[in-house]
ZAMARGU-4260 file (C-alpha; in steps of 0.2 Angstrom, whole numbers, plus 5000, padded with zeros to 4 digits):
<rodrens>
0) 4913/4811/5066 | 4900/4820/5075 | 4885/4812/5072 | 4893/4795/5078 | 4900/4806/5094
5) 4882/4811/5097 | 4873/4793/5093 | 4887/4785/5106 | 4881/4799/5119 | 4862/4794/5118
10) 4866/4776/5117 | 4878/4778/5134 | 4863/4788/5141 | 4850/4778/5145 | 4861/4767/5152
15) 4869/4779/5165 | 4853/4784/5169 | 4846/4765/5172 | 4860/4761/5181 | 4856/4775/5194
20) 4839/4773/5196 | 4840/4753/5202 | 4850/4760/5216 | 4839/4771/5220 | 4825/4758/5222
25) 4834/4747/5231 | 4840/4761/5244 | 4823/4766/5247 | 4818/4746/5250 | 4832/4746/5263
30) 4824/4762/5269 | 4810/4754/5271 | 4815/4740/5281 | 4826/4751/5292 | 4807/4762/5295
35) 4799/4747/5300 | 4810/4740/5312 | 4814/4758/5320 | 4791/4759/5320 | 4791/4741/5326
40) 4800/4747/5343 | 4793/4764/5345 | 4780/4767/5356 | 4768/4768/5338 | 4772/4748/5336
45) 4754/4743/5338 | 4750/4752/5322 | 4759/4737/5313 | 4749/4727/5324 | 4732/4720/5313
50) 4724/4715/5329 | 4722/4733/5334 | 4716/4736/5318 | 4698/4737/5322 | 4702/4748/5340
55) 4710/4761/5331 | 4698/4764/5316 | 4683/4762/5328 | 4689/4772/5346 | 4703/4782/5339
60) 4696/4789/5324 | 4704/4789/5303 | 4719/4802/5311 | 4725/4786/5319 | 4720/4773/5306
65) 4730/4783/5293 | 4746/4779/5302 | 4739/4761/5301 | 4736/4763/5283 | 4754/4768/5280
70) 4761/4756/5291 | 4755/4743/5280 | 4759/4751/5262 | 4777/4752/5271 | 4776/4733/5273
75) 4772/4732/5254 | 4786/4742/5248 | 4798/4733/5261 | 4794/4713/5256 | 4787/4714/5238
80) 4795/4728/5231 | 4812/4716/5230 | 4802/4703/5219 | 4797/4719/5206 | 4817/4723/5203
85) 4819/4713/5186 | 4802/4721/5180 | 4807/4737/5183 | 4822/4734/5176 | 4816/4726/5158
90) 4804/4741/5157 | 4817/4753/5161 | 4825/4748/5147 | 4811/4746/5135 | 4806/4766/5138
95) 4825/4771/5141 | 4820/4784/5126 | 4805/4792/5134 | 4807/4807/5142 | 4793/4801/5154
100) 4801/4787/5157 | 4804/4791/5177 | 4786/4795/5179 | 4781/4779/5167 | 4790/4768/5181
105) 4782/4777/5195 | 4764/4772/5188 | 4772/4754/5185 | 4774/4754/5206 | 4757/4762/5207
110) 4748/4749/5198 | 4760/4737/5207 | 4756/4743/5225 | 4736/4747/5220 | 4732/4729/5219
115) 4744/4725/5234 | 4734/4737/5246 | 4716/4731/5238 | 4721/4713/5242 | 4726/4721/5259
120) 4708/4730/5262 | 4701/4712/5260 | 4712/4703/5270 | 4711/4713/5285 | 4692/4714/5282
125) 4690/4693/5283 | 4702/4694/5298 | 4691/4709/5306 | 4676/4697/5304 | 4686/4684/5310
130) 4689/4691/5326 | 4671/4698/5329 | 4664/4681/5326 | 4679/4673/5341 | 4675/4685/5352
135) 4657/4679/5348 | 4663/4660/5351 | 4671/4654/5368 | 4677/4638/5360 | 4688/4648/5347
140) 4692/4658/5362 | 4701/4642/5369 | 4705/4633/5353 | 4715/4649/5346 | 4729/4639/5340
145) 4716/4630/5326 | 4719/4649/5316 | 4736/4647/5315 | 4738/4627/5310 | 4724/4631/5298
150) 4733/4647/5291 | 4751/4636/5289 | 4740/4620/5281 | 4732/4633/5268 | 4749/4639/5262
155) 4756/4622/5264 | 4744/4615/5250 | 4743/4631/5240 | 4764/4629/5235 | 4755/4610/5226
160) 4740/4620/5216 | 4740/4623/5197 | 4736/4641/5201 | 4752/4644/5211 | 4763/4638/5196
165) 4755/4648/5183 | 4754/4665/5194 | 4774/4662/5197 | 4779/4658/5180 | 4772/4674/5174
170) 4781/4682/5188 | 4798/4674/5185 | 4797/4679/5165 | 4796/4699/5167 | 4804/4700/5148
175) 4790/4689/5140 | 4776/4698/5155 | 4782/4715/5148 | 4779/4712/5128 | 4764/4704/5129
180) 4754/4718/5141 | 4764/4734/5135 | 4754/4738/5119 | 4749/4754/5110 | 4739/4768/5116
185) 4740/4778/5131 | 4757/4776/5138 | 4754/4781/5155 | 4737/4771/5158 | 4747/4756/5152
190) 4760/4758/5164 | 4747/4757/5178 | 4737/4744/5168 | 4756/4734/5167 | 4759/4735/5185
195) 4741/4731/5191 | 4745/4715/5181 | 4760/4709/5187 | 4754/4714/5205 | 4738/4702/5203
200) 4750/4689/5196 | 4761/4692/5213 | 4744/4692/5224 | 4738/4677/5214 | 4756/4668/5217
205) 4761/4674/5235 | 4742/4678/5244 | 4742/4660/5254 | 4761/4666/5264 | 4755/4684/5266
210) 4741/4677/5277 | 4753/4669/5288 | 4757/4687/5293 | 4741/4687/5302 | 4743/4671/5313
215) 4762/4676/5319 | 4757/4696/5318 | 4759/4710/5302 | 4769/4721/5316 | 4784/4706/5316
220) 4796/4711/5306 | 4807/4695/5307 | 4794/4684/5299 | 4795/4702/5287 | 4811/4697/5282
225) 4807/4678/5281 | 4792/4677/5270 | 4797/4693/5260 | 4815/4683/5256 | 4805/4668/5251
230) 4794/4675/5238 | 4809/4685/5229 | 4818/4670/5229 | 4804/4662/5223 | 4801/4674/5209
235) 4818/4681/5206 | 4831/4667/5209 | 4834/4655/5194 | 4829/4639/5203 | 4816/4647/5216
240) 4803/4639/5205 | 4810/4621/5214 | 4807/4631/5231 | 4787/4628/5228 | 4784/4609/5233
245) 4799/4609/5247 | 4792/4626/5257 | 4775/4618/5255 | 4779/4602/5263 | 4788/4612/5277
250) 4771/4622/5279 | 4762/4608/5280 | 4774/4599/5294 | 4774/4616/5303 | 4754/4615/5303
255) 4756/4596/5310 | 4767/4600/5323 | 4755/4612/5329 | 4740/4600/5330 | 4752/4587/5339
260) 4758/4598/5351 | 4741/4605/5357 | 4733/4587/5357 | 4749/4580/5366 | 4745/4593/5379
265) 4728/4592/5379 | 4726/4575/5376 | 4711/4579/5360
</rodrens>
């Protein structure tokens, strides 16, 4: 009788221990959110901002840039974080064993949020140039309204494109995602090597509505909520997949009605 007392105990173990640690990342994504709206009305609120972004690395020095730099990893954890969950959970399970295994899925984010903040350095980077080449331009100066329509009509047509659908199908399949790149050999470099993955995967799938962030501003934190709920929908829900072509074609109408109202004001 105490051998099975002892398997039942491992076998419950695992699953208490899973069970508490989902939780625990979904209370610190609420945190998250909570931080940024409480930042995004305190006096700090530019530091959400991207198009102070080149004042504060160049006039106020990398003290004031860092809080930049952490404002936007907070932005990471709060909108893609969500869309991770069901990864996080498979893998949970497959190393439920491991006495690592809390440190295992720490690298998993680690990987996740590397390639998030890499594809962050190049976004702010083109939109830095961007701005240097308008305030170099006085007919961008007046035609500002082309970077939005042009931002909307990018990720309008991107939810039609073949690499859209094969980037979210390997997101929306975390069980056949985590079999095929969790192989032998260092446990712990594979974990970062598993999330770096998925996150180019999610950059790949979700890069063309992360740029709206730039047109309607990173420090927003309603369109935060908005795009961030889309893409977990997207990834997550069982029929997000249908959401592609439908939140394309409303991308691309948005993108109309911007043209049409500037030209119906403007007359060209």
């Amino acid at each position: 009788m105490r051998p099975a007392r002892v398997m039942s105990q491992a076998a419950i173990k695992p699953v208490a221990h899973r069970d508490v640690m989902l939780p625990l990342l979904g209370g610190m994504i609420v945190l998250a959110w909570v931080a940024l709206y409480a930042w995004s009305r305190s006096p700090y609120a530019r530091y959400l901002d991207h198009t102070d972004f080149a004042a504060i690395c160049t006039v106020e020095g990398a003290s004031r840039a860092a809080l930049y730099v952490g404002g936007f990893l907070l932005m990471i954890a709060a909108m893609m974080l969500p869309t991770t969950l069901p990864l996080i959970a498979i893998f949970r399970r497959m190393t439920g064993e491991r006495r690592d295994r809390a440190l295992l899925v720490a690298l998993l984010i680690a990987g996740y949020v590397g390639v998030w903040s890499a594809f962050g350095v190049v976004a702010h980077a083109a939109d830095y140039g961007l701005h240097a080449f308008a305030n170099d331009s006085l007919w961008l100066q007046v035609h500002t309204w082309i970077v939005g329509a042009a931002l909307l009509g990018i990720a309008g047509a991107f939810q039609f494109t073949r690499q859209k659908y094969r980037c979210l199908d390997q997101c929306r399949q975390p069980m056949s995602f985590v079999m095929q790149h969790w192989r032998g050999g260092d446990p712990r470099a594979q974990a970062i090597a598993l999330g770096a993955h998925h996150g180019a995967y999610c950059v790949g799938c979700c890069w063309a509505l992360m740029l709206l962030m730039f047109g309607v501003g990173s420090g927003n934190v309603g369109w935060m909520l908005a795009i961030g709920a889309v893409m977990a929908i997207e990834k997550n829900s069982p029929w997000g997949r249908r959401l592609a072509a439908p939140l394309g074609i409303a991308l691309l109408a948005l993108g109309a009605i911007v043209v049409l109202q500037h030209v119906s004001v403007t007359g060209a």
